[in-house]
C-alpha positions in Angstrom: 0.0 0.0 0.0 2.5 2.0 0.6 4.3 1.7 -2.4 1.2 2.4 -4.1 1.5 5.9 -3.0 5.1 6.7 -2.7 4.1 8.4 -6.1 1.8 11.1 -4.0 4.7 12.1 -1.9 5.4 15.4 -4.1 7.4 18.2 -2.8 6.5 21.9 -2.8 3.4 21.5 -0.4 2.5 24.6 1.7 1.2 23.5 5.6 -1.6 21.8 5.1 -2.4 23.2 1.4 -6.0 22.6 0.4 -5.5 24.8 -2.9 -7.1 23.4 -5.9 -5.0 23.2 -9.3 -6.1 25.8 -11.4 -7.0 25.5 -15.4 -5.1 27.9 -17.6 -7.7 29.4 -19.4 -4.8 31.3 -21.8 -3.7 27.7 -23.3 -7.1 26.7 -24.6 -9.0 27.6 -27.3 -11.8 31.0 -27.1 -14.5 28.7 -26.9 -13.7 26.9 -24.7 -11.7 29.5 -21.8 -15.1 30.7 -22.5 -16.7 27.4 -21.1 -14.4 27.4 -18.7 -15.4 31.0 -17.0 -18.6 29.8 -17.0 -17.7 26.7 -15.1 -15.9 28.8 -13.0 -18.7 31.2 -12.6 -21.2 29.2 -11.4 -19.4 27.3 -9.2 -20.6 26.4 -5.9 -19.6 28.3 -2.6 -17.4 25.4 -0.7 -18.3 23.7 2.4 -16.1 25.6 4.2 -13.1 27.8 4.5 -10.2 27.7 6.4 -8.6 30.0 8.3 -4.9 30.2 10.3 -3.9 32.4 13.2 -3.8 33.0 16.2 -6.3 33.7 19.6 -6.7 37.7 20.7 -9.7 37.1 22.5 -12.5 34.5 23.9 -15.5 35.5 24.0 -18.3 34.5 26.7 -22.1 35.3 26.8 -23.8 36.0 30.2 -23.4 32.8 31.5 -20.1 32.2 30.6 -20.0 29.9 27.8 -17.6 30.5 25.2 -19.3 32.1 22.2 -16.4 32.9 19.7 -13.0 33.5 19.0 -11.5 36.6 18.4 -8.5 35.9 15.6 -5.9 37.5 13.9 -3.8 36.3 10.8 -1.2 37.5 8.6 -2.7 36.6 5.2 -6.4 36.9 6.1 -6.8 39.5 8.8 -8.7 39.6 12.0 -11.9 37.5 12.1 -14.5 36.6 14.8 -15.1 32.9 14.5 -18.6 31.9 16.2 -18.9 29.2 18.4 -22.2 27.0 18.9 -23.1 23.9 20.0 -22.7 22.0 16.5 -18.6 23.2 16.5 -16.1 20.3 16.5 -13.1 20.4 18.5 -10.5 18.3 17.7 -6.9 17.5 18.8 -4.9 17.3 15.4 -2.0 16.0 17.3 -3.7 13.2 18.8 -5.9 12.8 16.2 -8.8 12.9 19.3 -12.0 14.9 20.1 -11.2 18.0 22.3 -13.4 20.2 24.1 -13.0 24.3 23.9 -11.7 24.7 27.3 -8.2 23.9 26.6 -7.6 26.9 24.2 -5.6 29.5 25.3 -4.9 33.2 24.0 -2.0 33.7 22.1 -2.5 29.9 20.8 -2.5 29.3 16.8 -5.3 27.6 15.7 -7.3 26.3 12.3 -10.7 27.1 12.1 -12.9 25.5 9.3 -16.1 27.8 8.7 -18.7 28.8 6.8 -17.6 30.7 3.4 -20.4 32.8 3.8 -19.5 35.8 6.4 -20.9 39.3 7.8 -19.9 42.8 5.9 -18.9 43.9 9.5 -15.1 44.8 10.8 -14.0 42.2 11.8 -15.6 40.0 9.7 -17.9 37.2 11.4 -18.5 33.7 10.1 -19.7 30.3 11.7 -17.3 28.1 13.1 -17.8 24.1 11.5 -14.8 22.9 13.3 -11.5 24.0 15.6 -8.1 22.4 15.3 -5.6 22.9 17.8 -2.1 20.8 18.6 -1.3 21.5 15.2 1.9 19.8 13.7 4.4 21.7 12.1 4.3 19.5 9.1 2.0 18.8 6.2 -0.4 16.3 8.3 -3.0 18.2 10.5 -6.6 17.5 10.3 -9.0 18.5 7.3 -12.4 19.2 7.6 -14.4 17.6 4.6 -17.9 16.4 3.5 -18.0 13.5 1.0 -19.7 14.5 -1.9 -19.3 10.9 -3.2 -18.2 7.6 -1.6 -17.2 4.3 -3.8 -15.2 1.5 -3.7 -12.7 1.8 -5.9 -9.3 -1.3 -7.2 -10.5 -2.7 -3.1 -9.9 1.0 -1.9 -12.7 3.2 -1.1 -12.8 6.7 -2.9 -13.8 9.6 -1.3 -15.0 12.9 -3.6 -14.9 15.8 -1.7 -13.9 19.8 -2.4 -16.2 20.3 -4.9 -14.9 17.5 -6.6 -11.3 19.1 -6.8 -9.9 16.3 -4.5 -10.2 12.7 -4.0 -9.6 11.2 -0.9 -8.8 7.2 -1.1 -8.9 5.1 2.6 -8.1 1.4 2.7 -6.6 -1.1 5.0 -4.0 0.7 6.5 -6.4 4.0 7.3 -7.7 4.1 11.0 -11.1 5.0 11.7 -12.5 6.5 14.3 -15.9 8.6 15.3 -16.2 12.2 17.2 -18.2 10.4 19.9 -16.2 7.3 20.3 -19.6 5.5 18.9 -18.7 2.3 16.8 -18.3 2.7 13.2 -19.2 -0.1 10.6 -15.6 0.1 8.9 -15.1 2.0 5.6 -18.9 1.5 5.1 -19.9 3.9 7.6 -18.3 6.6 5.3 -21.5 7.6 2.5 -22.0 10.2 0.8 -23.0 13.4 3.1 -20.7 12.4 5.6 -18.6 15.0 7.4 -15.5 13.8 8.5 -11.8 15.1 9.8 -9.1 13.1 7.7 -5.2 13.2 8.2 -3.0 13.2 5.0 0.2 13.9 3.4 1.0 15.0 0.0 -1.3 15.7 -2.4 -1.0 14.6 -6.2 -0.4 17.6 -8.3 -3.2 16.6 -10.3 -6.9 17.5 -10.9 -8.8 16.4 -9.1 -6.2 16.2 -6.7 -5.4 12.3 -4.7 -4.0 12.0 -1.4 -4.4 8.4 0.7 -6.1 9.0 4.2 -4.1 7.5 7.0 -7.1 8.1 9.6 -10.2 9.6 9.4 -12.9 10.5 11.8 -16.3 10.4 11.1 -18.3 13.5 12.6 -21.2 11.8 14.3 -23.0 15.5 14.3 -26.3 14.6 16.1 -24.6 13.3 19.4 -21.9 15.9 19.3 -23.8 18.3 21.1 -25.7 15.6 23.7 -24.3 16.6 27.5 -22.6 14.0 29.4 -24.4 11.6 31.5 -23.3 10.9 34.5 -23.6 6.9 33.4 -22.0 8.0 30.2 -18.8 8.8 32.0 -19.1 6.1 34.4 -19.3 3.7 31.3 -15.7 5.9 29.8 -14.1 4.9 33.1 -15.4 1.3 32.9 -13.9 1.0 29.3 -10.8 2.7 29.9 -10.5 -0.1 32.8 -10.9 -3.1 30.6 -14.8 -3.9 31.7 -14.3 -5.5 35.1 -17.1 -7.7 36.6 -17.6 -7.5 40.1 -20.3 -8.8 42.8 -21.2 -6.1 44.1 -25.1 -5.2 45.5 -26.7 -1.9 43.9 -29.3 -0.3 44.8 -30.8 2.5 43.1 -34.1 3.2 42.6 -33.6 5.0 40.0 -31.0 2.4 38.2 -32.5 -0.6 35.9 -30.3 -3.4 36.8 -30.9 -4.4 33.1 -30.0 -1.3 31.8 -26.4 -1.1 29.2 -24.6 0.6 31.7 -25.7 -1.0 35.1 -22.4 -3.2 34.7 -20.0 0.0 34.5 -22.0 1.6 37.2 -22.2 -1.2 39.9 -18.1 -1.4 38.9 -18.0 2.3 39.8 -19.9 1.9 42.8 -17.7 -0.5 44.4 -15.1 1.0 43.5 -16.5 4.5 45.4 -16.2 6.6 41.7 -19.7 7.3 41.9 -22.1 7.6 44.8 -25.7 8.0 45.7 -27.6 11.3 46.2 -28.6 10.5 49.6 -32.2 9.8 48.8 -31.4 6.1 47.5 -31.1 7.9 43.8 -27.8 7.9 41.9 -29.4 10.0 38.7 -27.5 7.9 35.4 -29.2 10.0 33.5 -28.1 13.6 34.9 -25.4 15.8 33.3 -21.9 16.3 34.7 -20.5 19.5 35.6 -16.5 20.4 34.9 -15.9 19.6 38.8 -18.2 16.6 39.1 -16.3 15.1 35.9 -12.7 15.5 37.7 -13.9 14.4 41.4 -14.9 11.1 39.3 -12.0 10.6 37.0 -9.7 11.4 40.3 -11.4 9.2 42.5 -10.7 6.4 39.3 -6.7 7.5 39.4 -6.8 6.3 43.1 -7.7 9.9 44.5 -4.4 11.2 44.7 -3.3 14.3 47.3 -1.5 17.7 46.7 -0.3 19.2 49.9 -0.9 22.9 50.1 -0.9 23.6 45.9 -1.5 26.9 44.7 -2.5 26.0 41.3 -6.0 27.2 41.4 -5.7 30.7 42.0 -4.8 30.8 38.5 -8.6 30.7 37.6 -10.1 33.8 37.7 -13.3 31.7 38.5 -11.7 29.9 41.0 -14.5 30.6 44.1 -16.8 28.6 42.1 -15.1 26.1 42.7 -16.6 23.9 44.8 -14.9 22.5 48.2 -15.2 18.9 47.8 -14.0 19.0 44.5 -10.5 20.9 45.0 -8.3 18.0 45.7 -9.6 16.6 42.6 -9.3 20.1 40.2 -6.0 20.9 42.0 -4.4 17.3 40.9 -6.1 17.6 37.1 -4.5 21.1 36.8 -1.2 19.8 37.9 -1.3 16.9 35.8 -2.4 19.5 32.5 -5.4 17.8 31.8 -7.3 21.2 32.1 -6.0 25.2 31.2 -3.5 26.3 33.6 -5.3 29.7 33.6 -8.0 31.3 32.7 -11.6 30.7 33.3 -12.7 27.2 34.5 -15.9 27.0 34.3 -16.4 24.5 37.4 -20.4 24.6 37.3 -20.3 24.3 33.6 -22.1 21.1 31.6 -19.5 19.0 29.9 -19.5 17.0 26.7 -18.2 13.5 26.4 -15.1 14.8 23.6 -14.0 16.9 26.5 -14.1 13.6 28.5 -12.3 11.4 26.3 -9.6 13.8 26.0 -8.7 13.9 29.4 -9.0 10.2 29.7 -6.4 9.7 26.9 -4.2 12.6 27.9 -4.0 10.9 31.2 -3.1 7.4 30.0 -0.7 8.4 27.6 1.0 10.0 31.3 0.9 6.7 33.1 3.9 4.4 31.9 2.6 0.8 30.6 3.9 -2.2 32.3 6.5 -4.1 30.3 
């Protein structure tokens, strides 16, 4: 496979170029540069535009949310990127879903967005997807729809770019989903998909080939869903290796039946989650910032800081709440949240953000050899 595309690997590629080969008009015939201007003409706006630079500002709404992104760039200008509930965040470098709490002013980012944008200075435009832990190399995420999906010499062919690039994933291309739902293999990419894909060169060619060495599929409806506290207890339980134990639970609230009563009779023995006092445990309730780290601390063995500052960093940090400062004050040491900043300890949480910190934290923890 490799071989196959040792052709590809073409030099004189800007970071991440997604420039399509243009068509000399000059060299053809009048009739048909003419055709061509009014191919060109009529062409469709694309699904999106993308945009380097780096953070001046974030911006909040009244309740403190992050609502866009304040930007500035060398070759485009300032912009104001706007943030919603649909936006994707993704780790490039990890090639994992991230959450918007990590991003920092003064941090370079790529935004995909909408090509269509308000007359206004700065310009506006609505954000389809953030990439940060960007590579300095040719191989950061790309934010595309398939226009077209076949299979294709036992390779699957992606169209995408308005048709000005195709996109081919086979054996060797890793798959993955936003939500870390299961995907059906190549067959769970169709046309209308929206998907993140990590490539190298691209052919100098129209339309232009590049071979996909992971993609992730942008499961859209559940991207937005808050996480459940059973959802998280079910990330833990994974992340664990699914343990069985014998343990008695009893919720009222909790079918024994249910598809996470295993991971949440685990966590219960295991003192990772705990009643509300009133013989409920709420599986179905969202988690907050500080409720997310007391569980995934309590799961690392509940390690102690003695007498660490690290939290008066936050300009929010009196929200905080005091059972769940050993727990923020050991997550901000290890990294896995800003080191400044706003928190946002009372804020709902989304299951990317989750994932993130789970694989941030096992790629700390040495493996056993």
């Amino acid at each position: 496979m490799k071989k196959k595309w040792t052709a590809l690997a073409l030099s004189g590629f800007l970071l991440c170029s997604m420039g399509t080969p243009a068509l000399a008009a000059g060299n053809q015939p009048a009739s048909r540069a003419a055709e061509h201007t009014e191919l060109e003409r009529i062409q469709p706006l694309p699904e999106s535009q993308l945009y380097y630079g780096e953070v001046k500002e974030i911006l909040t709404g009244e309740n403190g949310d992050i609502t866009g992104l304040y930007m500035d760039s060398a070759r485009s200008g300032e912009y104001v990127m706007n943030l919603s509930d649909e936006t994707f965040w993704i780790d490039s470098g990890r090639r994992a879903a991230s959450s918007p709490s990590g991003i920092t002013v003064g941090e370079r980012l790529y935004v995909f967005h909408s090509a269509a944008s308000t007359r206004s200075l700065p310009p506006q435009s609505s954000a389809f997807a953030v990439v940060h832990n960007v590579p300095q190399d040719i191989g950061c995420a790309m934010y595309h729809k398939a226009e077209a999906a076949e299979e294709q010499d036992g390779m699957l062919r992606i169209t995408t770019d308005n048709g000005g690039l195709f996109l081919y994933a086979g054996q060797e291309t890793a798959l993955s989903t936003y939500t870390g739902s299961r995907i059906d293999g190549l067959d769970g990419i169709k046309t209308g998909t929206y998907f993140m894909a990590w490539y190298d060169a691209v052919a100098l060619s129209y339309p232009g080939q590049a071979y996909a060495q992971h993609i992730m599929v942008l499961d859209r409806e559940s991207a937005a869903e808050p996480l459940s506290r059973s959802a998280l207890v079910g990330l833990l339980h994974d992340a664990q290796g699914n343990p069985v134990v014998n343990y008695a639970m009893n919720y009222t609230d909790v079918d024994q039946s249910a598809p996470y009563g295993e991971a949440l009779r685990w966590a219960s023995s295991e003192h990772i989650i705990s009643g509300y006092g009133d013989g409920r445990v709420g599986p179905g309730d969202a988690v907050t910032r500080e409720q997310m780290a007391v569980m995934i601390w309590r799961w690392a063995g509940s390690p102690m800081l003695m007498d660490y500052p690290g939290l008066s960093n936050y300009s929010d940090v009196e929200e905080i709440s005091r059972f769940a400062q050993p727990a923020l004050a050991w997550a901000h040491q290890r990294g896995l949240f800003p080191t400044s900043g706003r928190l946002g300890p009372k804020d709902t949480v989304f299951q990317a953000e989750a994932e993130a910190i789970l694989t941030a934290l096992q790629e700390q923890t040495p493996k056993a050899t």
